[in-house]
C-alpha positions in Angstrom: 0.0 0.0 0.0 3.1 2.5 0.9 3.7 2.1 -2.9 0.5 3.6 -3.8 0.5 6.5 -1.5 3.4 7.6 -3.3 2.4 7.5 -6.8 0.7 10.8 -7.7 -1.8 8.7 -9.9 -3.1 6.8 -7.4 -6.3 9.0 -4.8 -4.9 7.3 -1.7 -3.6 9.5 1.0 -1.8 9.1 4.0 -1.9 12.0 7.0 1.3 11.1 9.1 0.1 13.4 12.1 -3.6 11.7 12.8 -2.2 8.2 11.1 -5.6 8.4 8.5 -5.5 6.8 5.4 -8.3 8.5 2.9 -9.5 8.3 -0.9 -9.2 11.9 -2.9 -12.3 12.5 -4.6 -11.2 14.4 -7.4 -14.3 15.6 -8.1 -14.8 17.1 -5.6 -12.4 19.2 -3.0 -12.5 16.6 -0.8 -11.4 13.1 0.8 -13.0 10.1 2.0 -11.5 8.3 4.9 -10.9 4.4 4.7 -10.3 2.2 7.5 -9.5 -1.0 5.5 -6.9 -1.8 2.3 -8.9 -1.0 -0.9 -6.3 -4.0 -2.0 -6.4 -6.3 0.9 -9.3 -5.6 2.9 -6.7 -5.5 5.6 -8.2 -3.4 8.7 -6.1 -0.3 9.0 -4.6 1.1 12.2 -6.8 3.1 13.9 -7.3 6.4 13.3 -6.1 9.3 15.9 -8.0 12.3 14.7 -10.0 12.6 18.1 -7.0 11.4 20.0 -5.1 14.4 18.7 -7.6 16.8 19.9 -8.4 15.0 23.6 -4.5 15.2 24.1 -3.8 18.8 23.6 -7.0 19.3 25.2 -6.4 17.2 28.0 -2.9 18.0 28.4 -2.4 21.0 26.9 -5.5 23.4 27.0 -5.8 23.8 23.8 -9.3 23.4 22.4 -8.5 25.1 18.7 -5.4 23.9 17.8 -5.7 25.4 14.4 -7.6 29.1 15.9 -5.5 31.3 15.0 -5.4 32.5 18.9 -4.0 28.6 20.3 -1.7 27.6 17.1 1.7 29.5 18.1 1.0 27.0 21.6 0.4 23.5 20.0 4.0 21.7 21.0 6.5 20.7 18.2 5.4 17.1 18.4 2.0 17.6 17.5 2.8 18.9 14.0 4.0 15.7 12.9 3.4 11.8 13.8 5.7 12.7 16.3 3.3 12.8 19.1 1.5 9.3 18.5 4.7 7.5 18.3 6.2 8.9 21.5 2.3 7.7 23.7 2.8 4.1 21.5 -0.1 4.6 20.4 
């Protein structure tokens, strides 16, 4: 699948900081999420979207990470998969 992510002709997606997988519509301005291998039908790992947000939230006080108030205080880790990877989650 890592093959696919990287070739430009194929929709699939990969967003390293909420580990989401996701189809492009290219229709439309917007994605689809997946949760299993289009390929394999392989269950993917889950996704951590809402994790993301309880952390910062939780740990943090941030509520907006992306308000243009709270972004200048969301920690260096959270901008990548940096932050999932150092829970082991």
């Amino acid at each position: 699948m890592s093959d696919f992510i990287e070739d430009q002709s194929v929709p699939l997606k990969y967003n390293p900081k909420f580990r989401a997988y996701s189809l492009d519509l290219r229709l439309q301005p917007a994605s689809q999420g997946i949760l299993y291998c289009p390929w394999c039908g392989k269950k993917l790992p889950e996704r951590l979207g809402d994790k993301y947000f309880e952390i910062l939230k939780k740990e943090y006080n941030i509520g907006d990470p992306f308000g243009k108030e709270q972004a200048t205080l969301v920690p260096e880790e959270f901008k990548s998969d940096e932050w999932w990877k150092k829970r082991g989650l």
